[in-house]
C-alpha positions in Angstrom: -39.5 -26.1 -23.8 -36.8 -28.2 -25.8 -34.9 -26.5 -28.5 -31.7 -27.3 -30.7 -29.3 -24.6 -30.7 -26.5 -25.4 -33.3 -27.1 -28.9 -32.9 -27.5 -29.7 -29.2 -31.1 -30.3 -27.4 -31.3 -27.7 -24.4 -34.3 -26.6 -21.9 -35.1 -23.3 -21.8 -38.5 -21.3 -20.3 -41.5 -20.8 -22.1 -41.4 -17.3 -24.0 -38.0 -16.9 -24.7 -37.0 -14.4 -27.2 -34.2 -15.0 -30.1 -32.8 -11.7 -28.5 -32.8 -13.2 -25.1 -31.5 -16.9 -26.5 -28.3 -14.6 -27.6 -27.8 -13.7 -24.4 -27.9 -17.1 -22.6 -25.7 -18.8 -25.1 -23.5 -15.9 -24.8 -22.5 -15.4 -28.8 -19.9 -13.3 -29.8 -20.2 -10.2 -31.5 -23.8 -10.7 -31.6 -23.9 -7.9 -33.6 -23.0 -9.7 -36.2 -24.6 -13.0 -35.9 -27.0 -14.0 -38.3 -29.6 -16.0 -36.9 -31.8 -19.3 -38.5 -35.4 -20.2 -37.2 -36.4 -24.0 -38.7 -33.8 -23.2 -41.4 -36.0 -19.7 -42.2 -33.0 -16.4 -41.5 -34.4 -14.1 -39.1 -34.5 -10.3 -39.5 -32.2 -8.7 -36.7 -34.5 -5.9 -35.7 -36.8 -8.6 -34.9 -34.9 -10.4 -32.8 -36.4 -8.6 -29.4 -39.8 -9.5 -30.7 -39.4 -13.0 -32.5 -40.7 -15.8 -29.5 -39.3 -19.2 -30.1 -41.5 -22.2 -29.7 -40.9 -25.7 -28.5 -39.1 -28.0 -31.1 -37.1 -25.1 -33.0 -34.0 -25.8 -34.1 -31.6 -22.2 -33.8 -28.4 -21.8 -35.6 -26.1 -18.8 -35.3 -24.2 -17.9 -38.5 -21.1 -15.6 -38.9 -20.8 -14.4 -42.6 -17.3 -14.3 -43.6 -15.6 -12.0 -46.2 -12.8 -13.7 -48.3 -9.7 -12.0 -49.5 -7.9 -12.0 -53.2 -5.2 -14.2 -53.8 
């Protein structure tokens, strides 16, 4: 199946899991990652569970905290 993971067109095998598509892409401190389905934000203890489907568009998102000035 064809998916767009922050913007670039990739191949993967039917059934993959967001959980899974962490692992391939290898993100950092995915932990902390915040992931996007089709623009809709994905709950992290569903990541294991959530199947992605051909033609989704994934983003990975890394909120950051700001300091005073």
């Amino acid at each position: 199946m064809k998916l767009t993971v922050t913007g670039v067109s990739k191949e993967y095998a039917d059934g993959l899991t967001v959980a899974k598509l962490i692992e391939l892409e290898q993100v950092e401190t995915p932990e902390y990652v915040t992931v996007s389905v089709n623009d809709e934000f994905i709950r992290s203890d569903t990541f294991a569970e959530t199947v992605l489907k051909d033609g989704d568009s994934v983003e990975f998102l890394y909120f950051m905290g700001g300091g005073a000035i």
